[in-house]
C-alpha positions as CSV (number, residue, x, y, z in Angstrom):
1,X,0.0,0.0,0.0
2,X,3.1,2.4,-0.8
3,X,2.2,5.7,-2.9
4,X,4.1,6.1,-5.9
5,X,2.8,9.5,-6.9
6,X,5.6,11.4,-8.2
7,X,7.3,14.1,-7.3
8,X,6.8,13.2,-4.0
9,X,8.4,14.5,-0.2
10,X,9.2,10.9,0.6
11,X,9.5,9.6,4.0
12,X,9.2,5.7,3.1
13,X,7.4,3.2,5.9
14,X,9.4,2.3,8.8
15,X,12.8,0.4,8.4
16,X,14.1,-1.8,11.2
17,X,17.0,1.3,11.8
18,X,14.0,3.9,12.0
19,X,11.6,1.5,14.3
20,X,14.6,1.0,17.1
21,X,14.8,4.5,17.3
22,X,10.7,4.8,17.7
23,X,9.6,6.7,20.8
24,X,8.5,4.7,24.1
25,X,5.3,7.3,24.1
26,X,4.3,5.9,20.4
27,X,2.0,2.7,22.2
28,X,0.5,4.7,24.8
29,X,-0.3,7.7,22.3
30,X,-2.2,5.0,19.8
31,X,-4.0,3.4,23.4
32,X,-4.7,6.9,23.8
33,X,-6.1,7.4,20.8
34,X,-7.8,4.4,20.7
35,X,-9.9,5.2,23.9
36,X,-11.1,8.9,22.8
37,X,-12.3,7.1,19.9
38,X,-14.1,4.9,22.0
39,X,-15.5,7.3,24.4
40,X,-16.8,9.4,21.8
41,X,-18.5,6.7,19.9
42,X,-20.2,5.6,22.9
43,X,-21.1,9.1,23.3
44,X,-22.7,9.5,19.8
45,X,-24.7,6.5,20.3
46,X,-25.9,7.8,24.3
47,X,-29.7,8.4,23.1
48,X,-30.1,5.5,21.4
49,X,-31.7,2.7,23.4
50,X,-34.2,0.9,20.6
51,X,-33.7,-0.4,16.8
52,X,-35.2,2.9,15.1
53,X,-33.6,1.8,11.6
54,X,-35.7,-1.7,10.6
55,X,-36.3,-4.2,9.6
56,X,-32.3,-4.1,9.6
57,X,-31.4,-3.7,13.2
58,X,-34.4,-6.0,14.5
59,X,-33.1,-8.7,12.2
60,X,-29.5,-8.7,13.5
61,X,-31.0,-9.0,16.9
62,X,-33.2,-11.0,16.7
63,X,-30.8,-13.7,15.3
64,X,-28.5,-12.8,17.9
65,X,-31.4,-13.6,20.1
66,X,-31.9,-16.9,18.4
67,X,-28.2,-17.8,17.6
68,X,-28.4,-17.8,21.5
69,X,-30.6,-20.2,22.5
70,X,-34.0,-18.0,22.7
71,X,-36.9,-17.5,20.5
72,X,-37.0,-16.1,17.2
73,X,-39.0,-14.0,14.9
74,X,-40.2,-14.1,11.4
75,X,-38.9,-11.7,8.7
76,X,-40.1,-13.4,5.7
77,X,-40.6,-10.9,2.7
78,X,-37.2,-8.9,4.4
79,X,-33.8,-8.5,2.9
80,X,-31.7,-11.7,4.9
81,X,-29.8,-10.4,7.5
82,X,-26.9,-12.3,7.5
83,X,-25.9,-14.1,10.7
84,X,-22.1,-12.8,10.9
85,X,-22.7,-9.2,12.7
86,X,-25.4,-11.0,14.6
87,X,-22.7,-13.7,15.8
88,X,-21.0,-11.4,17.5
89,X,-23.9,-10.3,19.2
90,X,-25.0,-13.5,21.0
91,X,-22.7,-13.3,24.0
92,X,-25.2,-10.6,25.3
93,X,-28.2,-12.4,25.0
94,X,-26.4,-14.9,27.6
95,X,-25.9,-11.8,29.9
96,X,-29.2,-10.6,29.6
97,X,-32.4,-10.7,27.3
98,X,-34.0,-6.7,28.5
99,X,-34.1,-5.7,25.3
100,X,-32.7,-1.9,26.3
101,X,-29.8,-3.4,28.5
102,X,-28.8,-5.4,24.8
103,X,-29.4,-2.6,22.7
104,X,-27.0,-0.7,25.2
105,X,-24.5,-3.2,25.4
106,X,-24.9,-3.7,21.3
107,X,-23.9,0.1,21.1
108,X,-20.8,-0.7,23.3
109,X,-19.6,-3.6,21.1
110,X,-20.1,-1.2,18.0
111,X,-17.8,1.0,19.3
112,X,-15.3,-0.8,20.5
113,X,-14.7,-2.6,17.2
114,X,-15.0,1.4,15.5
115,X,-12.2,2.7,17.6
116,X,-10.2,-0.2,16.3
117,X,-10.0,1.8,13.4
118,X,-7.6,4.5,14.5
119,X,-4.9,2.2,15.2
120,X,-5.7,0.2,12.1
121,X,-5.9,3.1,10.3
122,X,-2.7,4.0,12.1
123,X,-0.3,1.5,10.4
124,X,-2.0,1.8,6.7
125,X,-1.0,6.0,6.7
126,X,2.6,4.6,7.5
127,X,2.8,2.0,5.2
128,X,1.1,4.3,3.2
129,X,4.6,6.3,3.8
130,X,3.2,9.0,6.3
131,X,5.3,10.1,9.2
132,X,4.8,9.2,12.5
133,X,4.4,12.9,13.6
134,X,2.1,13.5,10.6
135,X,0.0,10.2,10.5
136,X,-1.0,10.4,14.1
137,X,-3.2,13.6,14.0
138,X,-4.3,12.3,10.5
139,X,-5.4,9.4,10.9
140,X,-7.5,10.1,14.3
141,X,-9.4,13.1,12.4
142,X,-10.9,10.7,9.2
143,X,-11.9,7.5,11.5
144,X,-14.4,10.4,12.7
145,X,-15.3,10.5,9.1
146,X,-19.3,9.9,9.2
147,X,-18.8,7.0,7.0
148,X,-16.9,5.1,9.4
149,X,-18.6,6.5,11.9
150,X,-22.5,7.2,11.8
151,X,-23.8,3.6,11.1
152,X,-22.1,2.7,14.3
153,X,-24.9,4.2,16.1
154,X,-27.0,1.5,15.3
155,X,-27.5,-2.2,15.4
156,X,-26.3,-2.8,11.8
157,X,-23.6,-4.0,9.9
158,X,-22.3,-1.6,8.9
159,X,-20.9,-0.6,11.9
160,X,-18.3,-3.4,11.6
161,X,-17.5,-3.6,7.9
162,X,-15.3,-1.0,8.1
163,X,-12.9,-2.1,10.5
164,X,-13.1,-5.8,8.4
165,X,-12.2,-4.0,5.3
166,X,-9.5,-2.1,6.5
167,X,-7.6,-5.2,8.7
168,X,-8.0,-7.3,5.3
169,X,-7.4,-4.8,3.3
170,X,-3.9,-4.3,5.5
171,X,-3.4,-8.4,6.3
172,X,-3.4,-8.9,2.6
173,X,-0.8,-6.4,1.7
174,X,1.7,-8.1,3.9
175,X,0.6,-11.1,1.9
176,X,0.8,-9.5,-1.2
177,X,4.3,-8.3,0.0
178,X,6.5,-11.2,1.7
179,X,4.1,-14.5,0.6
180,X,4.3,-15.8,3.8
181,X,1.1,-18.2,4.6
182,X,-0.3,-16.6,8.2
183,X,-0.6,-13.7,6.5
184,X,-2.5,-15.3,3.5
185,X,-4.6,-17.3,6.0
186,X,-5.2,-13.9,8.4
187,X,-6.4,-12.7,4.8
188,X,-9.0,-15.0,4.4
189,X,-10.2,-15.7,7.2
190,X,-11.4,-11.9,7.2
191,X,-12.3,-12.1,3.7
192,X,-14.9,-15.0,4.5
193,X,-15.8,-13.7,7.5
194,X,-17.1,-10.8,5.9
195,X,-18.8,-12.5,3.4
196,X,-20.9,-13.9,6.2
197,X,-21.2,-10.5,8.0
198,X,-23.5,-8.7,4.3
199,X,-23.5,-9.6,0.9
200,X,-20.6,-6.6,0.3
201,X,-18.4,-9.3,1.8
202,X,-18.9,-11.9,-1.1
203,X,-17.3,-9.3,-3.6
204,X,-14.7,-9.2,-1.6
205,X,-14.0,-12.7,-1.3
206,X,-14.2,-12.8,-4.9
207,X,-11.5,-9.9,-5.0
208,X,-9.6,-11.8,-2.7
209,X,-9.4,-15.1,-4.8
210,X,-8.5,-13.2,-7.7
211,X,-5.8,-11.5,-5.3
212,X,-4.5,-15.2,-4.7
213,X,-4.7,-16.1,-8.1
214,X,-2.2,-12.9,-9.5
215,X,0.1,-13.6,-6.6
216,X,0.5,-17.7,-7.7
217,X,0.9,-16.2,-11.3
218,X,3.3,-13.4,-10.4
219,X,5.1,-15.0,-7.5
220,X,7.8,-17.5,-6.8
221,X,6.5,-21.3,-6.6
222,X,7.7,-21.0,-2.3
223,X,4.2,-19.0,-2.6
224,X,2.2,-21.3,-4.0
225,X,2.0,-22.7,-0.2
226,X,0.6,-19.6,1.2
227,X,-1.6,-19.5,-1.5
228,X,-2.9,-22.8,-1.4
229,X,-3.4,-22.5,2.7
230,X,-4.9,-18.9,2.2
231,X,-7.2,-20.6,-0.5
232,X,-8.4,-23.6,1.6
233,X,-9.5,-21.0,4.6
234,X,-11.4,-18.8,2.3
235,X,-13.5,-21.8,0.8
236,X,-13.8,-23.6,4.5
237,X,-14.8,-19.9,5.6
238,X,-17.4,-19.1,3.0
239,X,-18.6,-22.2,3.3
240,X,-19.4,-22.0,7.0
241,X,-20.8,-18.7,6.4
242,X,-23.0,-19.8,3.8
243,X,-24.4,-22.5,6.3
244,X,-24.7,-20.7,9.2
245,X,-27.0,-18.0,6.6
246,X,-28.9,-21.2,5.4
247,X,-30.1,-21.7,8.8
248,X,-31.1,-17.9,9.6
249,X,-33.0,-18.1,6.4
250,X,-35.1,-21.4,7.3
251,X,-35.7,-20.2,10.9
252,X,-36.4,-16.4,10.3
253,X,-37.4,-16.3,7.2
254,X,-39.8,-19.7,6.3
255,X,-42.3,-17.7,3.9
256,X,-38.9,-16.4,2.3
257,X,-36.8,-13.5,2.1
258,X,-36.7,-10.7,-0.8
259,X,-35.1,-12.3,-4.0
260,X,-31.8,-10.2,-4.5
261,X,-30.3,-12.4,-6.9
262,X,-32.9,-12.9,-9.2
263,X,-33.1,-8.5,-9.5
264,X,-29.3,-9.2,-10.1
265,X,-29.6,-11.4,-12.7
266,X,-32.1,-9.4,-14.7
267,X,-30.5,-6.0,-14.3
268,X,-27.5,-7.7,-16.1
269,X,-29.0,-9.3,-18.7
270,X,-30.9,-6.3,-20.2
271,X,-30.3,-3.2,-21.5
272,X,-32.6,-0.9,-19.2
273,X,-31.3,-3.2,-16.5
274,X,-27.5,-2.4,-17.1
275,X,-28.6,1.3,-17.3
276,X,-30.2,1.7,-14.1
277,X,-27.2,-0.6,-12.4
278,X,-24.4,1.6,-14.1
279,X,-26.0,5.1,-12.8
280,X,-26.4,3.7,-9.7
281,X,-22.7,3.0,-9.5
282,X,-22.0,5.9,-10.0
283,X,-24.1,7.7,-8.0
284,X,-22.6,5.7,-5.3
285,X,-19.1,6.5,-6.7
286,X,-20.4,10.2,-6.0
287,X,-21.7,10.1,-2.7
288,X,-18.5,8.8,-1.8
289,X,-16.2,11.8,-2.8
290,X,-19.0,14.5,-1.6
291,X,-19.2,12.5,2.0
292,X,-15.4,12.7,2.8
293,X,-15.2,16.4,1.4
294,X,-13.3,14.9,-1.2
295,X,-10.4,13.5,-0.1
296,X,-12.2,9.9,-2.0
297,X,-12.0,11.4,-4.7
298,X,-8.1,11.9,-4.9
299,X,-7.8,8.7,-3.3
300,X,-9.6,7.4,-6.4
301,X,-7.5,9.1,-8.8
302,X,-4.1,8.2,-7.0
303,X,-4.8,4.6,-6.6
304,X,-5.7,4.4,-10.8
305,X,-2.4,6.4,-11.6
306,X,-0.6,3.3,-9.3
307,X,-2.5,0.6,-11.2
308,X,-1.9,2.2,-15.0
309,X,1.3,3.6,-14.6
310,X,4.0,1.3,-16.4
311,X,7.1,1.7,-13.4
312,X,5.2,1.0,-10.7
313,X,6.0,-2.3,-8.4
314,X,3.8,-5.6,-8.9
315,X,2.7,-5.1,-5.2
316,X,1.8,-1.7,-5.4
317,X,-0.4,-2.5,-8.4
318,X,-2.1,-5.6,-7.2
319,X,-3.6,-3.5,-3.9
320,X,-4.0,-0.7,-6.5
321,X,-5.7,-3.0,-8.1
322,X,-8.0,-4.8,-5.2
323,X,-8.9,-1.5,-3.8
324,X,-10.5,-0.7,-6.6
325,X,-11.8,-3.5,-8.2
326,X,-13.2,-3.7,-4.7
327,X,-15.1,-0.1,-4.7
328,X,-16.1,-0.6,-8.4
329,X,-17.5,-4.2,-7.7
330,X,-19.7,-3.2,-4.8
331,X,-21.0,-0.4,-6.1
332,X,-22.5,-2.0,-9.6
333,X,-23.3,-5.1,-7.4
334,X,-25.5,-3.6,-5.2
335,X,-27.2,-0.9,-7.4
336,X,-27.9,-3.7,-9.9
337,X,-29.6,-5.8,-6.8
338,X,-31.7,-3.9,-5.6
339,X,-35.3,-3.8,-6.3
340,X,-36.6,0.0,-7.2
341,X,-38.5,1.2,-3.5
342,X,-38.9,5.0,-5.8
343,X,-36.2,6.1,-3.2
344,X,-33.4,8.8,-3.8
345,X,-31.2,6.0,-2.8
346,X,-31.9,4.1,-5.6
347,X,-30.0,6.6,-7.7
348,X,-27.1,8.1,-4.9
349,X,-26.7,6.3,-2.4
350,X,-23.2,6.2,0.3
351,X,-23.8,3.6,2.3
352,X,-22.9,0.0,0.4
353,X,-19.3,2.1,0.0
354,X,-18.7,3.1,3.9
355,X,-16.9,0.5,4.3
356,X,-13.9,1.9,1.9
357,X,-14.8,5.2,2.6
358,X,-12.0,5.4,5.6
359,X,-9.2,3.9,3.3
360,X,-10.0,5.9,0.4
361,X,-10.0,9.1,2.9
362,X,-6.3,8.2,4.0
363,X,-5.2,7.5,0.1
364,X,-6.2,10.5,-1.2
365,X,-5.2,12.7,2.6
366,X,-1.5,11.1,2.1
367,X,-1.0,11.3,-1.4
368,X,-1.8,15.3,-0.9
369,X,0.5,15.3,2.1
370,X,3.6,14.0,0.3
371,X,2.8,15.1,-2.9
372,X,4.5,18.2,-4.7
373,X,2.2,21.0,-5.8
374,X,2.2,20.2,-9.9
375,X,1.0,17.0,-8.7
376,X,-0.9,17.4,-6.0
377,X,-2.9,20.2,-8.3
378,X,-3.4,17.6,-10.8
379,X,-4.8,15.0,-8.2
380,X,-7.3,17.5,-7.5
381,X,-8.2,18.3,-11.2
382,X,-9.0,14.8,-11.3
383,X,-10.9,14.3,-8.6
384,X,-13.1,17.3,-9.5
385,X,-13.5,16.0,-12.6
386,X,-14.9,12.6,-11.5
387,X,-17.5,14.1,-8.9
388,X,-18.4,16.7,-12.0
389,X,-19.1,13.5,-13.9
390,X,-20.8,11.5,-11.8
391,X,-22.9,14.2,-10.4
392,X,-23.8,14.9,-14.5
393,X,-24.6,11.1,-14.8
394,X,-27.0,10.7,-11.7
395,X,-28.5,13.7,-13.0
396,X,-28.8,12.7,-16.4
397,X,-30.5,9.5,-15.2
398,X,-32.9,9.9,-12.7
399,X,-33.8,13.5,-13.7
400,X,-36.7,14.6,-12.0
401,X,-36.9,11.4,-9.7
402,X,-34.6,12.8,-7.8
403,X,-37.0,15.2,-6.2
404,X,-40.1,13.1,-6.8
405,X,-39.3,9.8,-5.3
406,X,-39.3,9.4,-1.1
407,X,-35.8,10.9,0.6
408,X,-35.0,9.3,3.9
409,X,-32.7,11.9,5.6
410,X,-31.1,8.7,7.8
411,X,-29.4,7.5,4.1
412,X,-27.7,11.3,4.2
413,X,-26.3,12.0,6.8
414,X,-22.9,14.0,4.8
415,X,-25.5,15.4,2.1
416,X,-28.4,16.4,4.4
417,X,-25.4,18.9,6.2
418,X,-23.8,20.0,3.6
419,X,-26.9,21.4,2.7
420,X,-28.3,21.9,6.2
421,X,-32.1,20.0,4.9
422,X,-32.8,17.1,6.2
423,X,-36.0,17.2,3.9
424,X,-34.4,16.6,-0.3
425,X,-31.2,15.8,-2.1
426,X,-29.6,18.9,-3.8
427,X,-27.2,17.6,-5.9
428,X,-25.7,20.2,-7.3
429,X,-25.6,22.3,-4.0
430,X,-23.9,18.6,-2.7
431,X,-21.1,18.9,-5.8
432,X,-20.1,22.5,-5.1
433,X,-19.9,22.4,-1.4
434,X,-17.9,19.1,-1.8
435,X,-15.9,20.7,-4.3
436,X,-15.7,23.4,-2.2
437,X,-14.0,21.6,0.6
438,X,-11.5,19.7,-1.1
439,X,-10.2,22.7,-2.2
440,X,-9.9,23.6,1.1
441,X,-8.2,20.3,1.8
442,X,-5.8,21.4,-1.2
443,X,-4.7,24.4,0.6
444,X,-3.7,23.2,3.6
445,X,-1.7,20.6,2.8
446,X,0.1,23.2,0.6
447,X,1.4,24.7,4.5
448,X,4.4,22.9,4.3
449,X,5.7,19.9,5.9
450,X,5.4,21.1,9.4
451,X,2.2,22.6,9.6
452,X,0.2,20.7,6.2
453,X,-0.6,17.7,8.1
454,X,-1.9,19.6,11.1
455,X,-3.9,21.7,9.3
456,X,-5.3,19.1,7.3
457,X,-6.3,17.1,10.6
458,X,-7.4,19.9,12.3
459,X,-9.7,20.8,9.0
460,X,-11.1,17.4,8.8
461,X,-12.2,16.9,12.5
462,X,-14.0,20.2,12.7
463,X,-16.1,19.3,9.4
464,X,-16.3,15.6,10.6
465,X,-17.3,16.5,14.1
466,X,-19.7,19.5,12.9
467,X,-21.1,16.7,10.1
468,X,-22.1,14.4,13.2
469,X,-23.4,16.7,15.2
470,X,-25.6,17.8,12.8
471,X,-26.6,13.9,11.8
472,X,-27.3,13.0,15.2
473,X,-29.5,16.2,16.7
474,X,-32.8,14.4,15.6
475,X,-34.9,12.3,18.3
476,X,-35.6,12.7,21.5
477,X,-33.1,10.9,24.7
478,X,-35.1,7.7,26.4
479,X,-33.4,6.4,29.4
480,X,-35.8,3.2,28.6
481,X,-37.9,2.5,26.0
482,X,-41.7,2.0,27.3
483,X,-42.8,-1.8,27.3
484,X,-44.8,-2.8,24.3
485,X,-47.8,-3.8,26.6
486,X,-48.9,-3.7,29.9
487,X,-48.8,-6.1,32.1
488,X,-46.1,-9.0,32.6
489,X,-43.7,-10.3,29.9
490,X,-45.0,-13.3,29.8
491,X,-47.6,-15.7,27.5
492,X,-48.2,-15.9,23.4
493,X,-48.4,-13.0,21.5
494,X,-49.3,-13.1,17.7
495,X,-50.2,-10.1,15.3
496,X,-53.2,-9.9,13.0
497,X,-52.5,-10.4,9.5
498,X,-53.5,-7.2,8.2
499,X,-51.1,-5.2,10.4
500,X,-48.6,-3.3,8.7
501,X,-45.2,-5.3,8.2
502,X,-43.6,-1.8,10.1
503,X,-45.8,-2.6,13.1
504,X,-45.3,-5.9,13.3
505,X,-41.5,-6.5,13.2
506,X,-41.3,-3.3,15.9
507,X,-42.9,-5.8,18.4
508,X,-40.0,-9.0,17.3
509,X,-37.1,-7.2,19.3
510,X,-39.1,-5.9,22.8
511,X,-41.4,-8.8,22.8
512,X,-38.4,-11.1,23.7
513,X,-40.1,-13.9,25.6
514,X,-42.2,-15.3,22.7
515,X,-42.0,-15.4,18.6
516,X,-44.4,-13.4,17.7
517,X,-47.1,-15.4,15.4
518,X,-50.1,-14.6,13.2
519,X,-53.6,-14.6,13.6
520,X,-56.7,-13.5,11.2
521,X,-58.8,-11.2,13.3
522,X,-61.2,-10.3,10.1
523,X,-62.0,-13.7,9.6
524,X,-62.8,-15.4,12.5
525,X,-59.6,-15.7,13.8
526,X,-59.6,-17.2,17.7
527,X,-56.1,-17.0,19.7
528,X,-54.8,-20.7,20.4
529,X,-54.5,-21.5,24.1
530,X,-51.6,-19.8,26.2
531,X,-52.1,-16.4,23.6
532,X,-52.2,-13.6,26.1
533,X,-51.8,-10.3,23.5
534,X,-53.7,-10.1,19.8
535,X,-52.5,-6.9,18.3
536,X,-54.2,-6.0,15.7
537,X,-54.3,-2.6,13.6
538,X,-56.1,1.1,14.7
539,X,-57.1,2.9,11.2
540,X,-57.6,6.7,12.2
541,X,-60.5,7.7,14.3
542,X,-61.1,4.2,15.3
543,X,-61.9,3.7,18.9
544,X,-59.8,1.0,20.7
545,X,-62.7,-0.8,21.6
546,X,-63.9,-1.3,17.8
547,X,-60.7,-2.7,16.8
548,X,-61.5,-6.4,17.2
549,X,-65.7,-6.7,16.9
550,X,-65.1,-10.0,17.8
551,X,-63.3,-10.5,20.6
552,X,-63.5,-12.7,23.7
553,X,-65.4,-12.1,26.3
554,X,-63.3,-10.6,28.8
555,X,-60.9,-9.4,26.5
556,X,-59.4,-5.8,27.3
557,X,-57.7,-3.4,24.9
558,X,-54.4,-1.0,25.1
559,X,-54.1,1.5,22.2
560,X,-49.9,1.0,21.5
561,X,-47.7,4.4,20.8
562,X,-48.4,5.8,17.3
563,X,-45.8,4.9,15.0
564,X,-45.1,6.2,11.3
565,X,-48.7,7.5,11.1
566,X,-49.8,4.3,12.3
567,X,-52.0,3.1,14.9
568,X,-52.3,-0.4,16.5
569,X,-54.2,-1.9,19.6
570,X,-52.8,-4.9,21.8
571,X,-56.2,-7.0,23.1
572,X,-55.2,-8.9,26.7
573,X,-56.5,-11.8,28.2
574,X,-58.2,-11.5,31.5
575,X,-56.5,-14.6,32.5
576,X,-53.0,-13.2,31.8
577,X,-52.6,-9.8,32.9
578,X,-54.6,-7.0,34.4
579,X,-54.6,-3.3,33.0
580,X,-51.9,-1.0,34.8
């Protein structure tokens, strides 16, 4: 992962001669660093104490929950929500099932495995060929990059693919490097564990094969060992991944989860298909530059110069070469598989890429850094002219979609304060500000050795820092979410068929004593014996009591809390629990 740039202030990654003469405070200064990460992840995440993005976060729970002994819930019609993220999850469940005190401790896993970032992120700047001096102050400014750094907030994956990304990306470079076979195995064993973690991982596993692959091909046959044992932990990997997915799918998912393969398959095969995959890409490719004030976007163009460029090392150009095929791969893959919900998202969209985001922000931060000014000017150009592009091509496409179709503020959280609305997309408002502030980025890191990296920190925690603030101020602080129903946790609860699929997998995380089942209120439906709650749906201006004409005798109603403009009433059993 060595820039190549040219001309360049080099200062090289650390030689045995220059490592002896590292200073004693270096460990306790990346320990330190480490910690404030943590502490202010874990501070950005204080309000949160429910899933509030789902079906997503209820579905890596409520494997968790399942993985761990206790009872399920079922998802069917939902994306799969692959069991990796949620393995890690299933320690707590063993601790304790209140669904708060797990969402609570969830938040503290999350940020634990964030702040790994920094030191992560730590030894790519150096081997990246950043100074000590410099790469410290760097580094800890973009892991607060809201890529890296938002999604943690929450229950999802994505609060955990970008440290995966980043120790593979960093484990296979070593590889790549010296061809020694722990290194190669370390390598794939992340690769194929993040397969399991979201579907993002399999195009990384196929990067990764095709990484092993050029490495046999270009390397001496002592690698073919390394390769071979790399190549045996990826397949054993994926394979257990795929299995342990097999099984979430047939017990969360029995009526079947949404059919991303077969939009896949179609987009690929046709013309339209190809179309709206392609703009999607690179509306993807876009939100990436504009959401790390686009330092992406000369990480982008440094990393292609490394790859084309005739002189520059086989290592170099493989990574080159992986890091890219990587960002390009994921981006067509997942605008091509998923189904059009007439979202902005469907046409720009940063969140498949967050989990490059951070190592594309320390390309292009470094490669300005060490840079001279012809080139670092011409970085720039080229970045500009890729976000001027692919801002041209979204627009092109999607036209007046873009202000038509639904915008969900919580898939913008870099666009939405750019602009300062949380209410549309303004893409061209988006381009020029990002433009704006790479710039910026330009000029200080023309300050000169000394004071450049500083600067450049300096300038990218403020906007990071201001960027979260801004994406976190929505929503109001509970100490404790309010119980689902009245009365004691306890007995069968199943949901009327005709309640809204919102609704109904709200109740599969706080209702953690029983899988929520079905019943059909409308038509005669009668709860089975030990069925203490029936919740069925509240259309506006209907009294509680007229929700369920025919219910049991002795049958009381609570109307729930209001959600999404929808209403819903839990019917209890006189047998079971008594109103509060």
């Amino acid at each position: 992962m060595t820039l190549t740039t040219a001309p360049v202030r080099r200062s090289g990654p650390p030689t045995p001669a220059r490592a002896a003469r590292r200073p004693a405070a270096l460990p306790w200064l990346l320990v330190a660093g480490t910690v404030a990460q943590l502490v202010m992840r874990l501070w950005l995440a204080s309000s949160h104490r429910a899933p509030a993005a789902n079906p997503d976060e209820t579905g890596y729970l409520v494997a968790a929950r399942w993985m761990a002994g206790f009872p399920s819930g079922d998802l069917s019609g939902c994306t799969l929500y692959q069991g990796g993220y949620s393995l890690l999850l299933t320690p707590v469940y063993w601790v304790t099932r209140d669904p708060a005190a797990v969402y609570r401790i969830v938040m503290a896993i999350n940020a634990l495995i964030g702040a790994a970032l920094f030191p992560l992120g730590y030894a790519a700047a150096r081997r990246l060929g950043l100074g000590r001096r410099a790469a410290l102050p760097v580094v800890f400014a973009a892991v607060l990059l809201p890529a890296s750094t938002f999604f943690g907030a929450w229950a999802l994956a994505d609060a955990v693919l970008p440290t995966l990304a980043l120790a593979w990306l960093l484990v296979l470079d070593r590889f790549v490097r010296n061809g020694r076979v722990w290194d190669a195995v370390g390598a794939s064993a992340l690769a194929s564990y993040a397969a399991m973690v979201h579907s993002r991982g399999a195009v990384i596993v196929a990067v990764h094969v095709l990484v092993l692959v050029a490495v046999a091909v270009t390397g001496r046959r002592r690698v073919l060992r390394a390769v071979i044992g790399g190549g045996a932990v990826v397949i054993a990997g994926y394979a257990a991944g795929a299995a342990l997915n097999a099984r979430v799918r047939a017990e969360m998912y029995p009526s079947g989860a949404r059919d991303l393969a077969a939009n896949l398959e179609s987009r690929i095969t046709t013309v339209p298909g190809q179309e709206w995959a392609l703009s999607g890409a690179a509306g993807q490719l876009w939100y990436l530059v504009v959401a790390t004030w686009g330092l992406a976007g000369i990480g982008l163009a440094v990393t292609t110069v490394v790859l084309v460029r005739r002189r520059t090392p086989v290592p170099d150009r493989i990574m080159a070469g992986t890091l890219l095929t990587a960002t390009l791969a994921i981006a067509y893959a997942s605008s091509a598989a998923l189904p059009d919900e007439h979202r902005v998202g469907n046409f720009a969209y940063g969140r498949y890429l967050s989990c490059l985001a951070l190592v594309h922000t320390l390309v292009g931060a470094v490669a300005l850094l060490r840079s001279g000014h012809r080139a670092a000017m011409r970085l720039a150009a080229a970045a500009l002219l890729a976000v001027g592009a692919t801002a041209w091509w979204v627009t092109a496409y999607a036209g007046e979609r873009l202000r038509t179709h639904r915008f969900i503020s919580f898939d913008f959280p870099e666009t939405t304060f750019l602009t300062g609305d949380r209410t549309a997309l303004h893409l061209p408002e988006v381009t020029l500000t990002g433009s704006a502030a790479l710039c910026g980025f330009l000029a200080l890191s023309r300050l000169g050795r000394r004071y450049g990296p500083v600067a450049v920190a300096a300038g990218l925690a403020a906007i990071n820092f201001a960027a979260l603030m801004f994406a976190m101020a929505p929503g109001p602080r509970h100490d404790r979410p309010a119980p689902p129903f009245p009365g004691p946790e306890a007995g069968g609860v199943v949901a009327d068929v005709s309640l809204h699929w919102a609704l109904r997998i709200s109740l599969v995380h706080p209702v953690w004593w029983t899988r929520v089942g079905f019943i059909d209120t409308r038509h005669g439906g009668r709860p089975a014996p030990g069925v203490c709650t029936v919740v069925v749906p509240q259309p506006d201006g209907t009294p509680a009591e007229a929700t369920w004409p025919a219910h049991p005798a002795g049958w009381w109603p609570h109307a729930g809390r209001r959600a999404w403009s929808l209403g819903w009433v839990s019917w209890h059993a006189p047998s079971c629990d008594a109103p509060r």
